[in-house]
C-alpha positions as CSV (number, residue, x, y, z in Angstrom):
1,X,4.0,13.6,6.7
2,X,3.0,15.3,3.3
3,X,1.8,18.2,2.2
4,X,-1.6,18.3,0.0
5,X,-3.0,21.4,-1.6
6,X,-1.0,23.3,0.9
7,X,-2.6,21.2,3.8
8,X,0.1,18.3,6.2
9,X,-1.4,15.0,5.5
10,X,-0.3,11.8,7.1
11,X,-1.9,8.4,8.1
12,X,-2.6,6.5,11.2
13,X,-4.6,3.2,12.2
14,X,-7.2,3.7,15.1
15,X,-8.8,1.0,17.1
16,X,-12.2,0.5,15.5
17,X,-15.2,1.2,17.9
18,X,-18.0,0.7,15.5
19,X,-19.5,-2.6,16.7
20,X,-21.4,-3.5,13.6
21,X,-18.0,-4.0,11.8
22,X,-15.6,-6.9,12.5
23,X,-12.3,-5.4,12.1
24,X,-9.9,-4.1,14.6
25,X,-8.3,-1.1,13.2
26,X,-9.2,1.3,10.9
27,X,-6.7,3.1,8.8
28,X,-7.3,6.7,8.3
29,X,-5.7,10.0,6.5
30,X,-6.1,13.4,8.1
31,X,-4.3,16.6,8.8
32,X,-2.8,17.5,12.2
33,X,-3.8,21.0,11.3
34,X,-7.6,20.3,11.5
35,X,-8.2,21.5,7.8
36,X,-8.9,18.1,6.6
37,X,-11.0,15.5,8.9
38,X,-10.1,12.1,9.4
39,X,-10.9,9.9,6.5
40,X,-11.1,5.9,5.1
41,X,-8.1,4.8,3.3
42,X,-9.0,3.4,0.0
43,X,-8.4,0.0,1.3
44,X,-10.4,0.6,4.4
45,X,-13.2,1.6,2.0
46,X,-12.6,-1.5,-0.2
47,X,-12.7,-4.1,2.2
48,X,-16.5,-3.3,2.6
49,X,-17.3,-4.4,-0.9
50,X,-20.0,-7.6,-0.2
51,X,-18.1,-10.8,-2.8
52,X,-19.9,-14.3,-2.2
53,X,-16.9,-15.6,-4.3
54,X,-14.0,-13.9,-3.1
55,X,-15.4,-15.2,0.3
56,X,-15.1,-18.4,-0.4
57,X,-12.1,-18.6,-1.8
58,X,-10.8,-17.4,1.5
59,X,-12.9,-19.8,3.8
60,X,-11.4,-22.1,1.4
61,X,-7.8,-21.3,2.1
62,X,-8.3,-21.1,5.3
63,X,-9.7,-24.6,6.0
64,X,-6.9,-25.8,3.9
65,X,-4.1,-24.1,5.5
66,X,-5.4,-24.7,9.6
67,X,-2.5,-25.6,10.9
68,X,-3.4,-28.8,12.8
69,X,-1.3,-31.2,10.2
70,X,2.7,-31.0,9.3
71,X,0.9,-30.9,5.8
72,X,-0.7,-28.0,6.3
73,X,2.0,-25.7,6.2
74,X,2.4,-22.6,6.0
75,X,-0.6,-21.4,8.7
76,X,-2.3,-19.0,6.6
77,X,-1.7,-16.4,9.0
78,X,1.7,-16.9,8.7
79,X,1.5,-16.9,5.3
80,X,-1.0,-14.0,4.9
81,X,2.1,-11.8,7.5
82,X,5.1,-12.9,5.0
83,X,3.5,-12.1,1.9
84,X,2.6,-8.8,3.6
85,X,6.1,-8.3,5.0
86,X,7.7,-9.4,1.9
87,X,6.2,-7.3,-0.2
88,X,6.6,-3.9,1.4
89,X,10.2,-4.7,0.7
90,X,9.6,-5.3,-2.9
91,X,7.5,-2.6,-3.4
92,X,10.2,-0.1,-1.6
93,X,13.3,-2.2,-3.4
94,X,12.0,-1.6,-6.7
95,X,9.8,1.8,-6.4
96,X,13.2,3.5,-4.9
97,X,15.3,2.2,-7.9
98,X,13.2,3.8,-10.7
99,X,14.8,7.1,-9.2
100,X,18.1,5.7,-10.7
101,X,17.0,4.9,-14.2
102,X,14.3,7.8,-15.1
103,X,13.9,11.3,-15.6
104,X,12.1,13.5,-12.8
105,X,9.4,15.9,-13.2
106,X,7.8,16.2,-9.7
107,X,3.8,17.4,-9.1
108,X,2.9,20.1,-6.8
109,X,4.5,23.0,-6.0
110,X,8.0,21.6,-4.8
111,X,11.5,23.3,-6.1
112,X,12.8,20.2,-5.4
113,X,13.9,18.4,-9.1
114,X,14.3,14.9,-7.9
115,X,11.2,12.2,-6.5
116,X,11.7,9.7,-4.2
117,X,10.1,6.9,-2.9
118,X,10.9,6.4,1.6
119,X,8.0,4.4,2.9
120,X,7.2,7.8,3.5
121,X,4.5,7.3,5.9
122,X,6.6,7.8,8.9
123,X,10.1,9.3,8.7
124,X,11.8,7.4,11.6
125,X,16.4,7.4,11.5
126,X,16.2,3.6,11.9
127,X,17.2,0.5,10.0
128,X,18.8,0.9,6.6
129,X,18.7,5.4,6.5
130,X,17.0,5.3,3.4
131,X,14.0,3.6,4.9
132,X,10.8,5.0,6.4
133,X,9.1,3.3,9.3
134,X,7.3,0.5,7.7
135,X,10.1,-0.9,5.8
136,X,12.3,-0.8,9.4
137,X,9.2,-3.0,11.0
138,X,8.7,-5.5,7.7
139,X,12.5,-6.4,7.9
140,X,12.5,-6.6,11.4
141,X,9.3,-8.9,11.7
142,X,10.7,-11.2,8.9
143,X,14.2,-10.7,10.6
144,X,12.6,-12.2,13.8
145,X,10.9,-15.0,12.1
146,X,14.5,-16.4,11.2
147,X,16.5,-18.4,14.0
148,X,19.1,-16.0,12.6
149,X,18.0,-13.3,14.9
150,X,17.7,-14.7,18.5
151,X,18.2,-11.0,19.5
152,X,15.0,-9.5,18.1
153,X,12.8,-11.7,20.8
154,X,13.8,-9.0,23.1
155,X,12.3,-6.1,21.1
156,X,8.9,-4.6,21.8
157,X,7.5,-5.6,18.5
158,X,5.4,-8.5,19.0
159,X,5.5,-10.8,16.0
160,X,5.7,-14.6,17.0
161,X,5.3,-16.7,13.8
162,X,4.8,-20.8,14.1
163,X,8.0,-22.2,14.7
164,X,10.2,-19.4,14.0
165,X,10.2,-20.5,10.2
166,X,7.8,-19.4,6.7
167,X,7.3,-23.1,5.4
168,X,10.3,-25.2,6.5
169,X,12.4,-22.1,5.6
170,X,14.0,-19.2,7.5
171,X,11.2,-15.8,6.4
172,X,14.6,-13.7,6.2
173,X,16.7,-15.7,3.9
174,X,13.5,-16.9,1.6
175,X,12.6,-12.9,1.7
176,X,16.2,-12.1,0.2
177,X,15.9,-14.7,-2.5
178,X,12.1,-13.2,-3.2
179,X,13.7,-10.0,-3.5
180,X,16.2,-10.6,-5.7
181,X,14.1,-12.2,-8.2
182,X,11.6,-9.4,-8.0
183,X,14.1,-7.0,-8.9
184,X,15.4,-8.5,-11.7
185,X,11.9,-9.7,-13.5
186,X,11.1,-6.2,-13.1
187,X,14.5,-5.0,-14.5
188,X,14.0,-7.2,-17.3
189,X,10.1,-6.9,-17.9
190,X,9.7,-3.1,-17.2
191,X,13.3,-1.7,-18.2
192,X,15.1,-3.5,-20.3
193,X,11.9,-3.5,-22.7
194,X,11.5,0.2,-22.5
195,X,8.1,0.3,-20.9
196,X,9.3,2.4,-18.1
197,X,13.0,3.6,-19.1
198,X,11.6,6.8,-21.7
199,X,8.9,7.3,-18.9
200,X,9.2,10.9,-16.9
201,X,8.2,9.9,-13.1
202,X,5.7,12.6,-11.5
203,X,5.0,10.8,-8.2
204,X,6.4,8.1,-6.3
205,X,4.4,6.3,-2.7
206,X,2.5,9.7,-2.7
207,X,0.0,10.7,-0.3
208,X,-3.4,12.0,-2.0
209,X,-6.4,13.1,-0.7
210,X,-10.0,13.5,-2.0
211,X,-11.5,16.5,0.0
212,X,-14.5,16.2,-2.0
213,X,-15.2,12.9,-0.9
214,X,-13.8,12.7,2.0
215,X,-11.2,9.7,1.7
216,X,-7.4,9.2,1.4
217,X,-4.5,7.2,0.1
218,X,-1.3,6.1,-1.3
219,X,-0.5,5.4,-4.8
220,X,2.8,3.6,-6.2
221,X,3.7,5.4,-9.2
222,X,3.0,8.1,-11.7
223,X,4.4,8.5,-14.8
224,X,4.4,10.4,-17.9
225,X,5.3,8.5,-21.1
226,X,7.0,10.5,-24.2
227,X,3.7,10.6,-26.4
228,X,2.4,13.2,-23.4
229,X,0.2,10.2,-21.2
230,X,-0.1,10.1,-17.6
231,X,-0.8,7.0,-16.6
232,X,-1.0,5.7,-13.0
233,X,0.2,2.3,-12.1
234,X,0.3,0.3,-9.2
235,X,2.5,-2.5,-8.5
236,X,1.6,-5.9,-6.7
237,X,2.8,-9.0,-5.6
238,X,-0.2,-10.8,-5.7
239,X,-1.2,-14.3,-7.4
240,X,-3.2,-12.9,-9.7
241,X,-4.9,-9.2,-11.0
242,X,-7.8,-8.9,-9.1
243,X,-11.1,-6.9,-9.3
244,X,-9.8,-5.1,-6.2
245,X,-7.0,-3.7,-7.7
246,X,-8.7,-2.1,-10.3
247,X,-11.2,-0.6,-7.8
248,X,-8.5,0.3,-6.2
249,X,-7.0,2.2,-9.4
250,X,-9.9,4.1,-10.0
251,X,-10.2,5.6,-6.8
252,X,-6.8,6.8,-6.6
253,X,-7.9,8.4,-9.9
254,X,-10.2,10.5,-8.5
255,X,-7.9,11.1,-5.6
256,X,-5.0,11.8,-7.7
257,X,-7.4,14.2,-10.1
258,X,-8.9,16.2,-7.1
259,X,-5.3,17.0,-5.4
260,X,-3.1,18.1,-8.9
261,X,-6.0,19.3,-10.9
262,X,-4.7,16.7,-13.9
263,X,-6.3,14.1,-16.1
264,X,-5.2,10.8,-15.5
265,X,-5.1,9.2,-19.1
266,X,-4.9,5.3,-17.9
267,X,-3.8,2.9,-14.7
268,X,-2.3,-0.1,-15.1
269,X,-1.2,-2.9,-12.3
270,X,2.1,-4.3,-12.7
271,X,2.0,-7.6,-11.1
272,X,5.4,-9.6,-9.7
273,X,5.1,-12.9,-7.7
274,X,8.2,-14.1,-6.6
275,X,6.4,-17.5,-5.5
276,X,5.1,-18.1,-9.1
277,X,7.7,-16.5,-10.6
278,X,5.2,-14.5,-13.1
279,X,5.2,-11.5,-14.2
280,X,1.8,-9.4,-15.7
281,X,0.9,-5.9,-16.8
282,X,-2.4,-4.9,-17.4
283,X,-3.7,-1.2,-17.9
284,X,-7.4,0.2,-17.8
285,X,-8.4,0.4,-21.6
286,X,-8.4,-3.7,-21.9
287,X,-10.6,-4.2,-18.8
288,X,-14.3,-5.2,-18.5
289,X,-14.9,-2.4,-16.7
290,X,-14.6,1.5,-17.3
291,X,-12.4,3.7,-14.6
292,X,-15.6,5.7,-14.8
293,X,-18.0,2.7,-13.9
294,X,-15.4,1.3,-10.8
295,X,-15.0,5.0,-9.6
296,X,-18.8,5.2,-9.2
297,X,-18.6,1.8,-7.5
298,X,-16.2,3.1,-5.1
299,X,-18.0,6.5,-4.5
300,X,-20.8,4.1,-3.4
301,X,-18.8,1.6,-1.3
302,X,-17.4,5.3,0.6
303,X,-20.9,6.5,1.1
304,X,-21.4,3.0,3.2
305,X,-18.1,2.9,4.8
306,X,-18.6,6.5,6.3
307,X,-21.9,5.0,8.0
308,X,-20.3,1.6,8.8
309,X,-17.4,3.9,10.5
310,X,-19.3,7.1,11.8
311,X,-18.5,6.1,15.5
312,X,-14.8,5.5,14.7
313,X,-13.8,8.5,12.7
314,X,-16.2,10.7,15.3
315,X,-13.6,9.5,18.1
316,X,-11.0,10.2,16.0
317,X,-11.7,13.5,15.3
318,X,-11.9,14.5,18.2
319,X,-8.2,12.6,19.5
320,X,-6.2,13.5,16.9
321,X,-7.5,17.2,17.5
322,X,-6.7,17.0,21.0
323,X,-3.2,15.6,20.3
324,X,-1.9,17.8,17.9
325,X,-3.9,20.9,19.7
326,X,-1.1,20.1,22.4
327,X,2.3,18.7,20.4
328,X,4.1,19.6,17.1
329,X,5.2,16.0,17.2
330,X,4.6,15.2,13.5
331,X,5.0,11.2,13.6
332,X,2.1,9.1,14.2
C-alpha cells in the first residue's frame, strides 16, 4: 500500500470477465478509499498493442520449445515462469542495494530521509524480513522447482514445473548463480563506472498513478544526476531492449509527471541477462522514437484497453468497494 497525492494506492489481479479478450487476469491499481477507481496497469495496457512480428517470434518459440522431445528443453512455460521468477529477485537484489551506495532525496511529502525498495506491493512478515510478498512467492516457486525442497509440495502455492528441474538443472541453485552474476555486472557496469554512484535516488519500485488518464503502475528507479537531470530508468533482464520497454518508459512518464508535478528529463533501460551474460544501457534521446510520440501511442492503446476491459473493471469497482466498505484489511 502507498500513498499518491494524498490518496492509498495498491495493486491487485482480478479474474478477467471480458469475453472478447483472451487473458485470465487483469492487473489493476486503485484506492481502497474509493477516491481513485480501478485502473489498467501499464503492462495490462501494453499487452493490447496489435505486433504481426513480435507474434511470430513467439509462435516460433513456442513450436520450438513444445516439450514433446528431450531436445526440446526447457518447456517454454517453464522457461517463461523461471525467467519471471528469477528476475523479481534480480530486480529486488540489485534495486535494494543502490540504498547502500547513493545519496537519498525522497519525492512526495514524506519526512522520512532514506528510500527503499521492498517488493512493496504487499507488505507480508515472511521469508527473508526485508522482502515484500512477491519476492517470498518467486523464491518459494523457484525453491519448489529444486529436489532440494521436498517440503514445499505441501504448501498451498501451486507451482509444478516439468520434472522438478529448469533445463537439466535444479531452478534454485541456477537462480543463485544468475543472481550473483547480475549483481556483480551491475556493480561493475553501473557503479564502478560512475553512472549511478554521484546519482541522488528520488524513487525506488514506486507506485504512480495517472488520475487523468485513468491507469497505474510501478516504476524501478528515479534518479537525479549532479548536472540537475531526472532521469527515469528501468531495469530488465530481458534478451534484448525492446520496443515495449520503451512504451513502457513513456507511460510511466506521464504517470510519474501527473503524481509529483516534475519534468522527467530522460528514461533509460538498463538491461542484465544473466543467460547471455550481457549487459546494455540505452536512454530515450538515442531512440527512433520520441517519449512524446510513444506516450501518445500508449494514450491510444489505454483508450482501447478501457473498452476491451469495461466489463472487468465495472465488476471491480464495485468488489473492491464492497470489501474495503466492510474491512481495514490493507493487503490484497
Amino acid at each position: 500500500m502507498e500513498t499518491v497525492n494524498g490518496q492509498r494506492v495498491t495493486r491487485t489481479e482480478l479474474p478477467c470477465i471480458d469475453t472478447d479478450v483472451d487473458r485470465e487476469q487483469l492487473r489493476v491499481y486503485f484506492s481502497p478509499d474509493d477516491e481513485l477507481m480501478p485502473a489498467p496497469s501499464v503492462t495490462t495496457v501494453k499487452s493490447l498493442r496489435v505486433d504481426p512480428d513480435k507474434a511470430d517470434a513467439l509462435a516460433g518459440w513456442r513450436q520450438r520449445y513444445d516439450g514433446k522431445s528431450q531436445y526440446c528443453r526447457p518447456w517454454y512455460k517453464d522457461q517463461k515462469s523461471f525467467k519471471a521468477n528469477r528476475g523479481t529477485l534480480i530486480h529486488f537484489k540489485i534495486l535494494n542495494g543502490l540504498t547502500n551506495v547513493c545519496d537519498t532525496a525522497p519525492l512526495g511529502t514524506s519526512d522520512d530521509d532514506t528510500v527503499t525498495a521492498s517488493g512493496n506491493s504487499y507488505y507480508h512478515s515472511v521469508g527473508d524480513s526485508a522482502w515484500g510478498r512477491e519476492e517470498y512467492e518467486a523464491a518459494y516457486r523457484l525453491k519448489k522447482w529444486s529436489d532440494h525442497a521436498p517440503s514445499a509440495n505441501t504448501d498451498a502455492i501451486s507451482f509444478h514445473p516439468r520434472g522438478n528441474k529448469y533445463d537439466g538443472v535444479h531452478a534454485w541453485d541456477q537462480t543463485l548463480t544468475d543472481l550473483e552474476w547480475s549483481l556483480t555486472a551491475f556493480k561493475e557496469e553501473c557503479l564502478d563506472k560512475r553512472r549511478l554512484a554521484d546519482v541522488t535516488l528520488r524513487g525506488l519500485e514506486e507506485f504512480v498513478y495517472n488520475q487523468e488518464h485513468g491507469y497505474g503502475g510501478q516504476y524501478d528507479l528515479l534518479y537525479e544526476t549532479p548536472d540537475g537531470e531526472l532521469i527515469l530508468s528501468d531495469l530488465k533482464t530481458s534478451s534484448a531492449i525492446r520496443f515495449d520497454h520503451k512504451l513502457q518508459s513513456a507511460a510511466y512518464v506521464l504517470a510519474v509527471e501527473s503524481t509529483h508535478d516534475i519534468t522527467i528529463d530522460a528514461t533509460e533501460i538498463i538491461r542484465i541477462d544473466p543467460d547471455s551474460e550481457a549487459v546494455a544501457v540505452e536512454r530515450s534521446p538515442d531512440w527512433d522514437r520520441t517519449l512524446e510520440g510513444l506516450g501518445h501511442q500508449f494514450l491510444g492503446l489505454l483508450d482501447k484497453s478501457q473498452h476491451a476491459y469495461q466489463a472487468t473493471l465495472d465488476h471491480a469497482a464495485t468488489q473492491l468497494r464492497e470489501k474495503y466498505n466492510t474491512t481495514s484489511d490493507d493487503t490484497t
